[in-house]
C-alpha positions, 0 to 999 in steps of 0.5 A, spaced: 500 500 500 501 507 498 506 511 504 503 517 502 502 523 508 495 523 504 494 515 504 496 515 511 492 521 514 486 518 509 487 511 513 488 515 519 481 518 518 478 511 515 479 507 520 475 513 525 470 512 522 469 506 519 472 501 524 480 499 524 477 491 524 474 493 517 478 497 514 484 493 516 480 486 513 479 491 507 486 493 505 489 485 507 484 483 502 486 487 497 489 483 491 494 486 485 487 488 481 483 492 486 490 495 490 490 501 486 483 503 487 483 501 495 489 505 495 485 511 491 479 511 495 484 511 502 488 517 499 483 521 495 476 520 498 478 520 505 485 523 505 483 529 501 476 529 501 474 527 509 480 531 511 478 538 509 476 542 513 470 545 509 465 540 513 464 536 519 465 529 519 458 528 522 455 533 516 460 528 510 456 522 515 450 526 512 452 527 505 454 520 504 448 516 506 443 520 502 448 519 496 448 512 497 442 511 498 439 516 492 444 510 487 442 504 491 449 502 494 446 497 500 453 495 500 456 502 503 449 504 505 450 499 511 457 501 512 457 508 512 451 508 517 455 504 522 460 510 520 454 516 522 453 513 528 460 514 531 460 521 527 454 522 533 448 521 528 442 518 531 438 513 528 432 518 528 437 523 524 439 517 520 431 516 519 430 523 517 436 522 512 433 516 508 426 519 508 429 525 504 431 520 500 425 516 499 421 523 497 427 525 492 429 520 489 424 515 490 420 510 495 422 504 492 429 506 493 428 510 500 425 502 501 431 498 500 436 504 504 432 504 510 432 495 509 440 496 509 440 501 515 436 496 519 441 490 516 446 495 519 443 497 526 443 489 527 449 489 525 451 493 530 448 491 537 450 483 535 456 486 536 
């Protein structure tokens, strides 16, 4: 993986809000074909997007979900769910966000956010 002061600091972010366990299951699954994009996103969307100072991490939290929700990503859905809640949102805020996506860019998609919200809630109290 990079060295970069830029991947370190997106690594550093990644792992604050995503979890250290899954992201260092991430990287270690990394193989020749998907290293260079594990490497990019580490460097470029938490290293120099989180990092900047423009936004709050709990603001991002807020984007993110919206936006995963809006293209169906149920995948990063769950995960960055669990992310929103250790950025301090709560689940009702979280309802808020998904219920915002269901009006603006459709019910069916607002159905299957708040199916991988809830997939992610459970998630997080088995463990």
């Amino acid at each position: 993986m990079s060295k970069s002061p830029l991947f370190e600091e997106g690594l550093k972010v990644r792992k604050d809000v995503l979890g250290e366990d899954y992201v260092n299951k991430s990287i270690a699954g990394a193989d020749e074909f998907t290293r260079t994009m594990a490497e990019w996103s580490t460097e470029f969307c938490w290293g120099a997007l989180w990092t900047r100072p423009g936004l709050d991490r709990r603001t991002r939290s807020i984007i993110n979900l919206a936006m995963l929700g809006a293209l169906g990503r149920p995948h990063e859905l769950k995960l960055h769910v669990k992310g929103a809640v250790k950025n301090g949102l709560t689940k009702d805020e979280i309802k808020e966000v998904l219920l915002q996506v269901a009006v603006y860019c459709g019910v069916p998609a607002g159905i299957d956010a708040f199916r991988n919200a809830r997939e992610a809630f459970k998630e997080m109290e088995e463990s």
